[in-house]
C-alpha positions in Angstrom: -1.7 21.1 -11.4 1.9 19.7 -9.7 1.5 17.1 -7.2 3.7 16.1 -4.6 6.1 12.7 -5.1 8.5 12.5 -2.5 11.8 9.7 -2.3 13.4 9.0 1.3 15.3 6.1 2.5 16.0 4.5 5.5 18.8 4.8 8.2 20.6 2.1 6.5 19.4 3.6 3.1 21.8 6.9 3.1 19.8 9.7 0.7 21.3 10.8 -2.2 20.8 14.4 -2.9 20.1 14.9 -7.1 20.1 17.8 -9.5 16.9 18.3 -9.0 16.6 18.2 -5.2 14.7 15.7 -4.4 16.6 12.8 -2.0 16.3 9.6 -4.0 16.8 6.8 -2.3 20.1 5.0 -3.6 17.9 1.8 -3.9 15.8 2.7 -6.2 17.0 1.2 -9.7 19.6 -0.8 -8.4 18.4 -4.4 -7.9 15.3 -6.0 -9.1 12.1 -5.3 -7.6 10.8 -8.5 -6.8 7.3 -6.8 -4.4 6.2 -3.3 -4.6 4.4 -2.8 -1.5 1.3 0.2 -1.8 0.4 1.4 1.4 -2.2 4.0 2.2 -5.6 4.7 3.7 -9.1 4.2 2.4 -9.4 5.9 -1.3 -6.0 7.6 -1.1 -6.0 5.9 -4.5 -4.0 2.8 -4.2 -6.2 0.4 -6.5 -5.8 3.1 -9.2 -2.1 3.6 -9.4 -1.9 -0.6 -8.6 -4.0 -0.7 -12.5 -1.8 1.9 -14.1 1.4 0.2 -12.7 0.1 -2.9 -14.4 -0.2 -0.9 -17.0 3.1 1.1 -17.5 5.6 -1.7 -16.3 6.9 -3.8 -19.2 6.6 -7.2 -17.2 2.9 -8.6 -15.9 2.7 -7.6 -12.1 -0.1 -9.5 -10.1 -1.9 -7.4 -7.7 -3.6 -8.4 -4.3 -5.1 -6.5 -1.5 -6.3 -7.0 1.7 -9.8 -6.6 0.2 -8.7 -10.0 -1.9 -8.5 -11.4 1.5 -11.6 -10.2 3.0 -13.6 -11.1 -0.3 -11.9 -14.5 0.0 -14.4 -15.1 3.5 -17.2 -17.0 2.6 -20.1 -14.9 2.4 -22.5 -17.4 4.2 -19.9 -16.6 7.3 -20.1 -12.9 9.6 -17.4 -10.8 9.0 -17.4 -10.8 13.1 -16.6 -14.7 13.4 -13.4 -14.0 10.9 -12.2 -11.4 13.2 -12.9 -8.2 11.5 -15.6 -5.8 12.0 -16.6 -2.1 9.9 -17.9 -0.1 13.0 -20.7 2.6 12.1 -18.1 5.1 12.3 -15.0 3.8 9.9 -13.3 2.5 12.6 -11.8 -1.1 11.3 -11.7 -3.5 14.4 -9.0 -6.4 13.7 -9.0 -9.2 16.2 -7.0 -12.3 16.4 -9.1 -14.7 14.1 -8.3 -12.2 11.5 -4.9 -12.0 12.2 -4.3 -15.5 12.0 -5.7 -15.9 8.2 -4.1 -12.6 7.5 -1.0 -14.1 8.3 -1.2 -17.0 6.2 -2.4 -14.9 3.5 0.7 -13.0 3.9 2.9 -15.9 3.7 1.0 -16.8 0.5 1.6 -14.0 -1.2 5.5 -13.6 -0.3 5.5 -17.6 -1.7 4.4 -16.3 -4.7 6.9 -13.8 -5.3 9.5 -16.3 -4.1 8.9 -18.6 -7.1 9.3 -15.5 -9.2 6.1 -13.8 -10.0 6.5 -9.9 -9.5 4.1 -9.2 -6.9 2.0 -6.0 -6.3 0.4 -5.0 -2.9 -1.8 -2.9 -2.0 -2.0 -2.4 1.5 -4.3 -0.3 4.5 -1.5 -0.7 7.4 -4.0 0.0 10.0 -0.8 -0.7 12.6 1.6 1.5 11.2 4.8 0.7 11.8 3.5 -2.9 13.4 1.7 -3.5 10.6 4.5 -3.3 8.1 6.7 -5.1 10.4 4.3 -7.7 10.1 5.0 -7.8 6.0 9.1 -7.7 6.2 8.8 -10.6 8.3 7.1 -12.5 5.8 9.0 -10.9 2.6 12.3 -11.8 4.3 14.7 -11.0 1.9 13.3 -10.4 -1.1 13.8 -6.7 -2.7 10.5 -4.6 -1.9 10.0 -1.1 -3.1 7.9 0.4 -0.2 5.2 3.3 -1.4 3.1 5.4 0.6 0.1 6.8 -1.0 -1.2 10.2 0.3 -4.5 11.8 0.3 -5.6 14.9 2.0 -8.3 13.7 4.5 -11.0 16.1 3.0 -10.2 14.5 0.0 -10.4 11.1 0.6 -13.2 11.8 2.7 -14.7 13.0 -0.8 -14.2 10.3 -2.8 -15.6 8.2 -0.4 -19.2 10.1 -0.1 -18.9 9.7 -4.1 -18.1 6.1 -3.8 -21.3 5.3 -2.2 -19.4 1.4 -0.9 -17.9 2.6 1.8 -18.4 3.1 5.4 -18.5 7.2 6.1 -15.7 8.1 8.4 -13.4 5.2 7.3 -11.2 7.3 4.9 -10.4 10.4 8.0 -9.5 7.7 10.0 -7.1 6.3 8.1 -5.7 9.3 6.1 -2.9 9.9 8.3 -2.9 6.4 10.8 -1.7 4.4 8.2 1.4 6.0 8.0 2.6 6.3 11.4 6.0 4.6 11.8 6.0 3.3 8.4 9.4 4.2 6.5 9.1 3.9 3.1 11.7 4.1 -0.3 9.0 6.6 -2.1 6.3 8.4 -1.0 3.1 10.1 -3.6 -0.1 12.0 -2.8 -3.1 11.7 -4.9 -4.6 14.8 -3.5 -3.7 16.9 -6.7 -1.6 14.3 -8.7 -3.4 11.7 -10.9 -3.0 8.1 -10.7 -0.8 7.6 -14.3 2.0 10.2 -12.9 2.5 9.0 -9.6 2.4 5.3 -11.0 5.3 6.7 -13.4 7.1 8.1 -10.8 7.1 4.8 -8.8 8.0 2.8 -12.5 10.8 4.5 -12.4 11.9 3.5 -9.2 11.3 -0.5 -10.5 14.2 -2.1 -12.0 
C-alpha cells in the first residue's frame, strides 16, 4: 500500500519542482545534517522511524526524546511538582517548572551536537509553532532537517488502545495540534506507510 511522504521548504527555502513532482526542498542533501528533528503526536510512529534511522544511516545517530526527559524525574518526585501533568483525558498540562528543566534539557542536547555528535530528536510540539521556536533558539545555527510525522487520528488513536501505556485520548489530541505552525523540510505519514520507508525517505534527505 503507497503512503504519503511529502518535501516543502520554507519562505526562505524556495521549492524545487522535480521529475517526479514532488517539491523537494533545495536543502535537502546539501550541507551536513548535524540534528534531525522528528516531530509528531502520540504514536504517530516517531520512536519507530528514530530506530530504523539509526539503523539505515551509515554514521551512529544518538536519539533523545522528551520521554528521556520525563523518565530522567526522579521517580520518588510527582510528576505535578516537575511541572507536567497526564489529565484523565490525554490532555498534557505543561507549566513553568517543566519548562524551565525542558529548557536546559534543550540546551543539553544542542551542546551535544555542537561538539559533533549527530543528534536525533524526537519531539511531541505540544505548542506548535511556539514549541519549535523554542528548539531553533537553542539549535542556533546548526543544520537541522525538520520532519513531521503524520498519523490519521483513528489510527493513532488505535495503536494507542493496543499499546495499553498510554493515557486514552492523548493520541486525538495531539494528531493534528502538534503540527500547527510548524514548517518543516519533509513531511511523512505513518497511517499506511511503514516505519523503514519513511525512515528511507528522510535518509535520503541526510547528507
Amino acid at each position: 500500500m503507497t503512503g504519503k511522504v511529502d518535501r516543502y521548504a520554507e519562505a526562505e527555502r524556495t521549492p524545487v519542482k522535480s521529475s517526479s513532482g514532488l517539491h523537494v526542498c533545495p536543502y535537502c542533501g546539501a550541507v551536513t545534517t548535524q540534528v534531525i528533528v522528528l516531530n509528531g503526536g502520540s504514536n504517530s510512529g516517531k520512536s519507530g522511524i528514530a530506530r530504523c534511522l539509526q539503523a539505515v544511516l551509515p554514521d551512529p545517530w544518538l536519539v533523545f526524546g522528551v520521554d528521556t526527559l520525563i523518565r530522567a524525574i526522579p521517580a520518588s518526585s510527582r510528576m505535578s511538582a516537575a511541572g507536567i501533568e497526564f489529565a484523565s483525558d490525554g490532555a498534557v498540562v505543561v507549566r513553568p517548572e517543566f519548562r524551565t528543566l525542558e529548557a536546559a534539557w534543550i540546551e543539553g542536547v544542542a551542546a551535544m551536537a555542537r561538539a559533533g555528535a549527530p543528534v536525533m530528536v524526537d519531539e511531541v510540539f505540544l505548542g506548535g509553532a511556539a514549541s519549535q521556536q523554542r528548539w531553533k533558539k537553542a539549535l542556533g545555527a546548526l543544520q537541522v532537517l525538520w520532519v513531521g510525522v503524520r498519523c490519521q487520528s483513528a489510527v493513532a488513536a488505535g495503536r494507542e488502545i493496543a499499546r495499553g501505556d498510554r493515557v486514552i485520548g492523548m493520541a486525538a489530541s495531539q494528531a493534528e495540534a502538534v503540527h500547527r505552525g510548524v514548517v518543516c523540510d519533509l513531511q511523512v505519514d505513518t497511517t499506511h506507510t511503514e516505519a523503514l520507508e519513511c525512515a528511507r525517505a528522510i535518509a535520503a534527505c541526510v547528507q
